[in-house]
N, C-alpha and C positions, 0 to 999 in steps of 0.2 A: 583426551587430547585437548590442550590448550586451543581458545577461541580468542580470535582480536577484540571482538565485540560479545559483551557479555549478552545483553541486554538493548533488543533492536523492535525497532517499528517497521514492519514488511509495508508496502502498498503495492495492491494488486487490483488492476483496474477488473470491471464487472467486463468489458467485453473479453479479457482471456479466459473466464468461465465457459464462455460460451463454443471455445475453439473452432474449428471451422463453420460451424454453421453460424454463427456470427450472431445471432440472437439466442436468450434463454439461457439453461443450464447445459452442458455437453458433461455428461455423467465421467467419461475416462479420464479427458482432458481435464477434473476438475480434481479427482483422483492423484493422477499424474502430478498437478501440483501440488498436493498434500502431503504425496510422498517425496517432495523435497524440501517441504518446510520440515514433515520429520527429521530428515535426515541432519538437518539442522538442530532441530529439538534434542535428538539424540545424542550430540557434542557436549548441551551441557547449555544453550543458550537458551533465554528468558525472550517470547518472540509475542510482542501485539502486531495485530492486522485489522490496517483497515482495508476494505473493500469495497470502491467504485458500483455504479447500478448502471452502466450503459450500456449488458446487456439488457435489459428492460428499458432504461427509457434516459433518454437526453435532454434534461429541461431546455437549453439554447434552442432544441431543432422543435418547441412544442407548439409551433405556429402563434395564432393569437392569447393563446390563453397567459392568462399575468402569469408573470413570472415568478410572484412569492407561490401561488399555487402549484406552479409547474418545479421549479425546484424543492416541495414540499413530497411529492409523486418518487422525485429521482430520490427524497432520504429513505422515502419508504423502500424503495429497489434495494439500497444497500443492505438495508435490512434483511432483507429476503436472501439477498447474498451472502451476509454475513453467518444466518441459520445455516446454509447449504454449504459453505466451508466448514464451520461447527462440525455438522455431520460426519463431512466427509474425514474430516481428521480423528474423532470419533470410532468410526471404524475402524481405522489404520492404528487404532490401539493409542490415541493422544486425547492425553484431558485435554478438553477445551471448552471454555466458556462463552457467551456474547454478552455483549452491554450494549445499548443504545443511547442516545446523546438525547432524547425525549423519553418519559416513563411511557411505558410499555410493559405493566406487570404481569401480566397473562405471556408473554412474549418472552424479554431477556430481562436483566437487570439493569438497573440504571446506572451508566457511568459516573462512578466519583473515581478520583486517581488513587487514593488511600486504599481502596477495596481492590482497583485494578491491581496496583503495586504487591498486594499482599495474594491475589490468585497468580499473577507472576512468578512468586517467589514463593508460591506453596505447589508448584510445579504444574503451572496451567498455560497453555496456550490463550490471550483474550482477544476476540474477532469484534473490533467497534464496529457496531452499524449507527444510522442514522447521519452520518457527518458530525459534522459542527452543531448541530441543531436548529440551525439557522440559512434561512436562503440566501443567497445571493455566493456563498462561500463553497469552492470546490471542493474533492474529496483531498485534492492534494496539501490545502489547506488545514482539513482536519488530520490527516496524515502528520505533519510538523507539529500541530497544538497538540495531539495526542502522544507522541512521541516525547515534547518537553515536559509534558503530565506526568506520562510514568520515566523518567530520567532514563532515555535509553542512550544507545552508546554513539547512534546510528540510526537515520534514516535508509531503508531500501526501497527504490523504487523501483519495482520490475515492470517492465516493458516489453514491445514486442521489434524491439532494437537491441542491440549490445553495447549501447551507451549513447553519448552523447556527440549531435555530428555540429559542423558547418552548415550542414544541408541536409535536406530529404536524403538519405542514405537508397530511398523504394524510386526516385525520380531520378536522382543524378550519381554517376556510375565513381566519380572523381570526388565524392561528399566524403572530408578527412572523420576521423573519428580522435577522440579526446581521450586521453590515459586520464589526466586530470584537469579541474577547473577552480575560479575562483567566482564565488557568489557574486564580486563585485562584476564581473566580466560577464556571468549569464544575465548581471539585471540590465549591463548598459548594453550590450548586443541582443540583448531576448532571445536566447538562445532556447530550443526547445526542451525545459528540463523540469518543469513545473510552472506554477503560474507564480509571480511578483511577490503576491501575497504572504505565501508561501516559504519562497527565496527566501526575502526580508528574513521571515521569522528567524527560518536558521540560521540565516548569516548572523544576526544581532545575539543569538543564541549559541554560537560556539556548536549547532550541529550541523557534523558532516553528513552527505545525501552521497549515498551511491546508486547509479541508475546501472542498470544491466541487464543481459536476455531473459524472460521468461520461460522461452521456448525451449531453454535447456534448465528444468527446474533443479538439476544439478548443483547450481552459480549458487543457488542460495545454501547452501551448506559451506562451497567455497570462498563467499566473502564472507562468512563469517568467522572461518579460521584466518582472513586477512588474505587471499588469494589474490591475484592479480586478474578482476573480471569488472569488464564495465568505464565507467568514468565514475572516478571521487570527485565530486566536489566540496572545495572547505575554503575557506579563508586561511 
């Protein structure tokens, strides 16, 4: 079966690991997700993932401690996330690799894009941990730079919403939701859909971000036959 997007960047924040218990790893629900990046996998698509560390730990909420320390802590968590999706994809019968954005040689490999580009397209799933390698930058950030590294078609941001609202869609009952949007419209409204940094990139960059449910890890097999799920956003 024909795919819209050959070749996509998944982001998957660290707290839907954790599914209802809301810290840590939650074994089914991590499963559960794996088996719809497969299903994805199995169409024929070429899929990096990065993964968020907020189950484990949130540098903003680390009270006093500095902050190049405390977001030093949250690349470690992605890390730990990133091996725990590996796994679980693993089982489910899918190569898959990880690279870190710091050497880690006892650990995973180190990110170069030339290497990631070529485990891609020798039929590998690759799970980046670490972020950016650098603090102060979110994962959503590293989600876009890694994405323009290995020339995917497509950002996917999955979420524990079905797109993008006006408003808290969990607080206000009348919050409209968005088929699509324009980067220039989430940067001058701050629309919740990543952070700035992020935006910028893709927008300057010609990629489009699709944000859609999680919770039905179905969505990611479906947008990437081009299904109508979520909010695109593109210039």
């Amino acid at each position: 079966m024909a795919v819209q997007y050959k070749r996509i960047l998944l982001k998957v924040s660290g707290e839907a690991l954790s599914g209802e218990k809301g810290t840590g790893f939650d074994e089914a629900t991590i499963a559960s997700i794996c088996a719809g990046i497969k299903a994805a996998y199995d169409l024929g698509a070429q899929i990096g993932i990065v993964v968020g560390g907020g189950n484990f730990w949130r540098g903003r909420s680390s009270g006093k401690m500095d902050r190049m320390d405390a977001d030093k802590i949250g690349m470690l968590a992605t890390v730990m996330n990133a091996i725990a999706v590996k796994d679980a994809l693993r089982q489910q019968g899918v190569p898959a690799v990880v690279m870190t954005s710091s050497a880690m040689p006892q650990v995973a490999d180190t990110f170069r894009s030339d290497k990631a580009i070529a485990e891609l397209e020798a039929g590998k799933i690759v799970v980046f941990g670490g972020g950016t390698g650098n603090p102060i930058f979110s994962t959503d950030t590293a989600s876009a730079l890694r994405a323009l590294e290995i020339g995917a078609d497509a950002m996917f941001k999955a979420t524990m919403v079905d797109g993008v609202y006006d408003k808290d869609p969990h607080k206000y009952a009348d919050a409209v939701r968005y088929d699509t949007l324009t980067f220039t419209r989430v940067l001058d409204e701050r629309l919740a859909v990543m952070d700035s940094t992020a935006a910028t990139l893709c927008r300057d960059n010609g990629l489009p971000i699709l944000v859609f449910d999680l919770g039905q890890p179905a969505n990611i097999a479906k947008a990437v036959k081009g299904e109508s799920v979520g909010t695109l956003v593109r210039e």
